[in-house]
Wavefront OBJ file of the C-alpha trace (Angstrom):
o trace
v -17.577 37.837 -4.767
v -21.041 39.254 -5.793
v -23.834 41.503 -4.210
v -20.651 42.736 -1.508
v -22.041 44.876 0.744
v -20.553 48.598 0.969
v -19.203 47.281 4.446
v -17.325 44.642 2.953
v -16.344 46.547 -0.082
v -14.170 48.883 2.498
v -13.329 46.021 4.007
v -11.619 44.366 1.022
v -9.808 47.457 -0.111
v -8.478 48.499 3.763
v -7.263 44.743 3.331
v -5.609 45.359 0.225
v -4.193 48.460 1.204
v -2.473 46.840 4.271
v -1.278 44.022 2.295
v -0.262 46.022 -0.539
v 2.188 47.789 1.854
v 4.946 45.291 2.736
v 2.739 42.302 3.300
v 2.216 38.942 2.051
v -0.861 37.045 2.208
v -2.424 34.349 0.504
v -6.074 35.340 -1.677
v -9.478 33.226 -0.629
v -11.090 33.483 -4.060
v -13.385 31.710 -5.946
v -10.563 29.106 -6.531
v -10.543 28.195 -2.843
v -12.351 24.976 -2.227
v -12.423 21.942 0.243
v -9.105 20.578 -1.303
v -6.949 23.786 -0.145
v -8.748 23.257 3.296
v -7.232 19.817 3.083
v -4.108 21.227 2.365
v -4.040 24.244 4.459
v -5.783 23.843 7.408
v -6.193 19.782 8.228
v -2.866 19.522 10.504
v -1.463 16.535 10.051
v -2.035 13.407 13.159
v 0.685 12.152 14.970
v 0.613 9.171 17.466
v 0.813 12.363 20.455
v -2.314 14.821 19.308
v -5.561 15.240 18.089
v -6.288 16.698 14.892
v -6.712 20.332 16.072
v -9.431 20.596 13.743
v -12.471 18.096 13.978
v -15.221 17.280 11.816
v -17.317 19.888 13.259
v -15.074 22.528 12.345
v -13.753 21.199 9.113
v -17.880 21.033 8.042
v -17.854 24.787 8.812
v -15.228 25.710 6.970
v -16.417 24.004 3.846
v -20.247 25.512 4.635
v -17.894 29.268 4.536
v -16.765 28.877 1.454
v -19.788 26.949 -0.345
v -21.777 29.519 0.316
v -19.311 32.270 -0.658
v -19.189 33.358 2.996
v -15.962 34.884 3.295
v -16.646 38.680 3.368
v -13.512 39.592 0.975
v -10.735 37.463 -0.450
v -8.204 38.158 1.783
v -10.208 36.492 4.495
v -8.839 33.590 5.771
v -11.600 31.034 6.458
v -9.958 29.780 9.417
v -9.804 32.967 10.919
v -13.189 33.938 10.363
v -14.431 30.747 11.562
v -13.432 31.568 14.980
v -14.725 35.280 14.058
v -17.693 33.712 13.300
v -18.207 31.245 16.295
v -16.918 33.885 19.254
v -19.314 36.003 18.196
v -22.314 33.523 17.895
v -21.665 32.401 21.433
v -21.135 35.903 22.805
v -24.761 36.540 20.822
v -26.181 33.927 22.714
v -24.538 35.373 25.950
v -26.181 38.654 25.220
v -29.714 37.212 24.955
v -29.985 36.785 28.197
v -29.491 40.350 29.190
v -31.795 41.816 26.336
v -34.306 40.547 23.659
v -33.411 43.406 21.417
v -30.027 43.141 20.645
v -28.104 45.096 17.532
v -27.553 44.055 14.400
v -23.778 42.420 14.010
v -21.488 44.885 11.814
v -19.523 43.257 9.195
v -16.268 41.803 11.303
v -12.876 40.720 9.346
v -8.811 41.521 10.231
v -6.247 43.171 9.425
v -2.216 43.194 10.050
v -2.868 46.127 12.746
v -0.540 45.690 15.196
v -3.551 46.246 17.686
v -4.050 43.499 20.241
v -7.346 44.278 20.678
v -9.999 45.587 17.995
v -10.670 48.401 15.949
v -14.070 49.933 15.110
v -13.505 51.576 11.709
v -16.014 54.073 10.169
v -17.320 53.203 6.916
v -17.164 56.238 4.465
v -20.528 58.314 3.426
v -22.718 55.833 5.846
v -23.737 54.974 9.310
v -21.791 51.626 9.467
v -18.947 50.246 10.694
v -16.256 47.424 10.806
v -15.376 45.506 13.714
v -11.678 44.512 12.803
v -9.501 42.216 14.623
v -5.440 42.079 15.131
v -4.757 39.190 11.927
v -3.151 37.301 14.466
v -4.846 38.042 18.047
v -6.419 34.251 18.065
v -3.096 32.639 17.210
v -1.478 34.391 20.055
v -4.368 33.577 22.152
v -4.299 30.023 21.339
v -0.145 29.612 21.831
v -0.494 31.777 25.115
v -2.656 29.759 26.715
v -0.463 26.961 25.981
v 2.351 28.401 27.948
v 0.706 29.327 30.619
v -0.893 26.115 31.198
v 2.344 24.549 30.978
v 3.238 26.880 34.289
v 0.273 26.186 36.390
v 1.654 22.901 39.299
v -1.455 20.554 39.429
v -1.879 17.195 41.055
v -4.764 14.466 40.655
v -6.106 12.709 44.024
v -8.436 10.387 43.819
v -9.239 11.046 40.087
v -9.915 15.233 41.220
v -8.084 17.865 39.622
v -6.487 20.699 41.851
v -4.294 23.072 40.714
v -1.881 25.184 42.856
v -1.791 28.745 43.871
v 1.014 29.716 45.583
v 3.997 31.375 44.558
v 6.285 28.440 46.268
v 4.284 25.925 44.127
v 4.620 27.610 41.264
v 8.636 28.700 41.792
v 9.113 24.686 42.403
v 7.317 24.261 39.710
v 9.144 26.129 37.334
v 12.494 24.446 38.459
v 11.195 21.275 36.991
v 9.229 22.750 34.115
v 11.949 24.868 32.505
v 10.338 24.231 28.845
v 7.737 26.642 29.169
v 10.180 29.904 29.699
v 11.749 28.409 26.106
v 8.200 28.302 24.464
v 7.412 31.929 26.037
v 10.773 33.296 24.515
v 10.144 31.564 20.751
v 6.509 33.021 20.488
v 7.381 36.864 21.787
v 10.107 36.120 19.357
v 8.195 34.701 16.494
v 5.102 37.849 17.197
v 7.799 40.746 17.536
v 10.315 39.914 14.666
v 8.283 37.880 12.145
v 4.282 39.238 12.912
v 3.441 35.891 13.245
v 3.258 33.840 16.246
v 3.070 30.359 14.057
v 6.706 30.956 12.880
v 7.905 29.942 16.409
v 8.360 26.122 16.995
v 4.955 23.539 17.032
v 4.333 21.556 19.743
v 1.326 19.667 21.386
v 0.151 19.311 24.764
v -1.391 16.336 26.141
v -3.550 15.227 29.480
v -4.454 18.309 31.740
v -2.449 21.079 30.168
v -4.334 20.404 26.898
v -7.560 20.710 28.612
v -6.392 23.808 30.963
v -4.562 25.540 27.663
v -8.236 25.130 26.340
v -10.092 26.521 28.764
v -7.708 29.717 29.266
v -7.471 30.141 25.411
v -11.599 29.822 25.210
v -12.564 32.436 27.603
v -9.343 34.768 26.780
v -10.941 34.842 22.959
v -14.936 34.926 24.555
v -13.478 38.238 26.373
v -12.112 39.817 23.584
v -14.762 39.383 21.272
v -17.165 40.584 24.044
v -15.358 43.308 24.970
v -16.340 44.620 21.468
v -19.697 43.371 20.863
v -20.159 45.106 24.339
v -19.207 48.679 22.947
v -22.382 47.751 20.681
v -24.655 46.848 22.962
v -24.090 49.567 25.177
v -24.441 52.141 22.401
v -21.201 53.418 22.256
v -20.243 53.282 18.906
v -23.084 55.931 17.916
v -21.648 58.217 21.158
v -18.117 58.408 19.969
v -16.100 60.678 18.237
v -13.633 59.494 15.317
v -10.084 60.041 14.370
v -7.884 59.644 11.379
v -5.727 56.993 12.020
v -2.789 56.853 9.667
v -1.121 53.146 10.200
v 1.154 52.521 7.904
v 0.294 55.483 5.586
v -3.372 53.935 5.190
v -5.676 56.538 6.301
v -9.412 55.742 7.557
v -11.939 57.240 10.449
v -11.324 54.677 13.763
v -14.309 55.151 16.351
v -12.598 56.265 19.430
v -14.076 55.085 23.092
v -13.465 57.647 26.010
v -11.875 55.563 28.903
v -15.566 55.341 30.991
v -16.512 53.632 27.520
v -13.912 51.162 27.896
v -14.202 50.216 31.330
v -17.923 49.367 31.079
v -17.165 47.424 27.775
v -14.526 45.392 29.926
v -17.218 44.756 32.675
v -20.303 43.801 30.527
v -17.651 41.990 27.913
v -16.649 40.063 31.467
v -20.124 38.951 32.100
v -20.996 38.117 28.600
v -17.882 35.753 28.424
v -18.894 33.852 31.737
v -22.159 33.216 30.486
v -20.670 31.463 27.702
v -18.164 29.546 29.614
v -21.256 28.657 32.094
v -23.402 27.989 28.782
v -20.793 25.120 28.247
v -20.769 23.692 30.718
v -17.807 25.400 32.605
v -17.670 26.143 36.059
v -13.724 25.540 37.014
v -11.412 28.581 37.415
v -9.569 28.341 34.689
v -12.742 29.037 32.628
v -13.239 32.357 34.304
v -9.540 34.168 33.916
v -9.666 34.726 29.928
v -9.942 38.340 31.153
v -7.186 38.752 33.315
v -5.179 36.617 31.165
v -5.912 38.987 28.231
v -4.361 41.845 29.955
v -1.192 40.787 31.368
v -0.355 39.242 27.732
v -1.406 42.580 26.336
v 1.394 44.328 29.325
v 3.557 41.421 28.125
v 3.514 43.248 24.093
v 3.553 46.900 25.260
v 6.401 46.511 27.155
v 8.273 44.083 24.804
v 7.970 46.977 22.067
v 8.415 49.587 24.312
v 12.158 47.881 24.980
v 12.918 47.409 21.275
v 12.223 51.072 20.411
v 13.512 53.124 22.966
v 15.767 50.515 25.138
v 13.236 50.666 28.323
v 9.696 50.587 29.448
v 7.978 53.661 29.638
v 4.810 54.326 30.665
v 3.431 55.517 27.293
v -0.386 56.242 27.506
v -1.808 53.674 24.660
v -3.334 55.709 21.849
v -6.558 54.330 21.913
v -7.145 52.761 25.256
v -6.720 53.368 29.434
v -3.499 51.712 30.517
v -3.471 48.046 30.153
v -3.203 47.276 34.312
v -5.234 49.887 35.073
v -8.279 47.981 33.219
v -7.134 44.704 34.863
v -7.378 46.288 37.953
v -10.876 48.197 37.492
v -11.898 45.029 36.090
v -11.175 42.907 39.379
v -12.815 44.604 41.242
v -16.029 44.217 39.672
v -15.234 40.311 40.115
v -17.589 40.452 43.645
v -20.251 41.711 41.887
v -20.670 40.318 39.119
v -21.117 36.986 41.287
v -23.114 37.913 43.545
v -23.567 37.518 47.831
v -24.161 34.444 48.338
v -22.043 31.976 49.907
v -21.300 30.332 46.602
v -20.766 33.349 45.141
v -18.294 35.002 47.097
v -16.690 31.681 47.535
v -16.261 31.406 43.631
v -15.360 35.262 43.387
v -12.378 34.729 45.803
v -11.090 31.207 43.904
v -10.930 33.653 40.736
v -9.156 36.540 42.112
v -6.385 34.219 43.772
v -6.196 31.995 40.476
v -5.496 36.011 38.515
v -3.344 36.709 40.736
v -1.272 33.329 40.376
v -1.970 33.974 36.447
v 0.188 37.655 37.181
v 2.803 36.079 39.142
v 3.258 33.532 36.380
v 3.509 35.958 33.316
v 6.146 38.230 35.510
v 8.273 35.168 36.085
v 7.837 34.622 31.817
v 8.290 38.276 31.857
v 11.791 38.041 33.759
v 13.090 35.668 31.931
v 12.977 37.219 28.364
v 13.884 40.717 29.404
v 18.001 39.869 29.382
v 17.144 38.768 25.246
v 14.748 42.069 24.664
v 17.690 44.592 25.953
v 20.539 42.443 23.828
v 18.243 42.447 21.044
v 17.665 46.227 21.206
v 21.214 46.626 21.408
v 22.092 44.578 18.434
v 19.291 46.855 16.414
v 16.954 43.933 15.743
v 14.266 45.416 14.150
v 10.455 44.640 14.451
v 7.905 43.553 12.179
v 6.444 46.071 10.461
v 2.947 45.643 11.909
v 4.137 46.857 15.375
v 5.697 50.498 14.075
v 2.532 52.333 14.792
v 2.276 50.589 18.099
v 1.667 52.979 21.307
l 1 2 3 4 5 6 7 8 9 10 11 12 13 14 15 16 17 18 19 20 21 22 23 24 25 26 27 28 29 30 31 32 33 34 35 36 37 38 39 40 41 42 43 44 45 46 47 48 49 50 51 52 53 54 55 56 57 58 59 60 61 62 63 64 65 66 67 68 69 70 71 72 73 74 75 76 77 78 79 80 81 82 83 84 85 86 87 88 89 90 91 92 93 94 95 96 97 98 99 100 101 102 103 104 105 106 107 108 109 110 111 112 113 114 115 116 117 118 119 120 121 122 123 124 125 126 127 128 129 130 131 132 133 134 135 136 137 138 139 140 141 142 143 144 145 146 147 148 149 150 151 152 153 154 155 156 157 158 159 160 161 162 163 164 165 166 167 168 169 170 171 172 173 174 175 176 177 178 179 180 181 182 183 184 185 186 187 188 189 190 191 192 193 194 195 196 197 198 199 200 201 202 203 204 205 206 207 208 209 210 211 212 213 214 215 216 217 218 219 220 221 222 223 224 225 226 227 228 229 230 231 232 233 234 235 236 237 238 239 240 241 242 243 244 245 246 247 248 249 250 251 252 253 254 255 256 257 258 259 260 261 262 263 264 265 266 267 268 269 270 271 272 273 274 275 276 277 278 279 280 281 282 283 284 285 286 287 288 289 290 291 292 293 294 295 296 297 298 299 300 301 302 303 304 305 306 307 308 309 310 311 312 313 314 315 316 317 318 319 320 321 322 323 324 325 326 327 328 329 330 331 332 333 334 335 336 337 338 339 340 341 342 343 344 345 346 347 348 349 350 351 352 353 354 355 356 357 358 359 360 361 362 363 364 365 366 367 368 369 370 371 372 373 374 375 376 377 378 379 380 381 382 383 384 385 386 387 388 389 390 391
């Protein structure tokens, strides 16, 4: 690639580094055209689905790498499409709180082992990277397909409702045993192989397609806001660094005190319901990503935290306040951030009970795969590599 920016030029090399040390990963060069997007990233139709990738999308991917867009060559295009996209929504978001917004920092991934995002100094300069998890979106998307495989609904004269009560959902479950099999197969496929895509493909049709949608939409709108959020609100230029040395790679990550965080999770809430309202959006399900966010992140902490030491401790997270405490903080700027009026408080109450069904869900998921997590500890199954600087 030519005329790189110093940005990207760190970029490429962290990305090498990383890759360099026990990972495998495919090279977006100057090779890559439209016929390896054919190949890679058209999924094939079936007489059940949709092609997961419309023209739209497929149109953007070849505009990426016409234009020699990709800001290394071990970015995948998919990937950065959704980079790409999250962020240009979240932009528009932000526009409506301020006319003067900051310029974007060059964004890309790496195998981090960080559900979340990393803001990583860029040597001798003032910039710096906004780097995702490599597989945080993947998760996201294969999450929200299991939990809107969990959520009882019923149509009545052609209305959707869904239910909210534990007894629903318990009944629920007795009928709907598949989606504790797809939880197990992608904490399995995550943990062990790094990749959620190595557990089993499936589609979803009718109203879990559309709810998985929804959930997996805002869940991503919240993450990327959460960090475009930290920029906004000037953080970045207020915080201190530290060495971080995953996976013997050493380079300056921009730490956030936990005051820093919690405001990022409040204005990165806002920024991602103006997007979902931008669309269009104005069901429940389109207002959890948040909440949903967390209690998959609680989901991975304590996972790893039973294969390494055989039981869940309450390790402070390197980086970050503890994962509930956040969710918790965060709910209970939900009345707020919608307001007094009878509409308002109305919604804010619909979206704290459907969280709340959204935690009782995940704990049931939770429950179910613990009895595998202790065998597996016992047996010495080991993790994927991406996870050993985890916590």
């Amino acid at each position: 690639m030519s005329n790189k920016t110093a940005s990207e030029i760190y970029l490429e090399k962290l990305q090498s580094d990383f890759y360099e040390d026990g990972y495998t990963h495919k090279i977006y060069g100057t090779d890559y055209n439209i016929k390896n997007i054919l190949k890679d990233y058209i999924p094939t139709f079936n007489k059940k689905s949709k092609n997961i990738y419309p023209e739209e999308c497929f149109n953007k991917l070849k505009e990426i790498l016409d234009n020699d867009n990709l800001p290394t060559v071990y970015e995948d295009p998919a990937q950065y499409y959704i980079l790409l996209n999250l962020f240009e929504k979240i932009e528009m978001s932000a526009e409506e709180i301020s006319s003067n917004l900051p310029r974007r920092p060059v964004v890309g991934t790496l195998p981090s082992g960080e559900v979340n995002a990393m803001a990583i100094k860029v040597p001798d300069s003032d910039d710096f990277l906004l780097v995702f998890e490599d597989q945080i979106f993947t998760f996201a998307n294969l999450i929200a397909k299991v939990v809107a495989q969990s959520i009882p609904f019923e149509i009545k004269d052609n209305v959707i409702s869904f239910s909210m009560g534990k007894e629903e959902v318990n009944n629920y479950f007795k009928n709907n045993s598949i989606a504790f099999e797809r939880f197990k197969e992608l904490i399995y496929a995550y943990l062990f192989y790094g990749e959620p895509t190595a557990a089993p493909q499936y589609f979803l049709e009718g109203i879990p397609m559309h709810l998985a949608d929804r959930l997996r939409t805002s869940l991503e709108l919240f993450i990327v806001g959460h960090e475009y959020s930290h920029i906004i609100l000037g953080h970045v230029q207020e915080s201190k660094t530290m060495v971080n040395k995953a996976k013997r790679i050493e380079f300056n990550e921009i730490i956030f005190n936990w005051d820093q965080e919690f405001s990022a999770d409040v204005l990165g809430l806002r920024l991602m319901l103006g997007c979902m309202l931008k669309e269009g959006s104005i069901n429940l399900p389109s207002f959890v990503g948040a909440d949903l966010f967390f209690g998959s992140l609680d989901v991975i902490e304590k996972s790893i935290s039973i294969l390494k030491t055989g039981s869940v401790t309450n390790t402070i997270h390197r980086t970050h306040p503890p994962t509930l405490l956040r969710r918790e903080i965060l709910r209970k700027s939900i009345n707020e951030i919608f307001g007094n009026s009878k509409d308002g408080i109305k919604m804010a109450k619909g979206v704290l009970m459907y969280a709340e069904t959204l935690e009782y869900i995940l704990n049931l998921l939770w429950d179910s795969i613990t009895p595998f997590l202790y065998s597996a500890y016992k047996k010495g199954y080991k993790l994927d590599s991406r996870w050993l600087c985890f916590l």
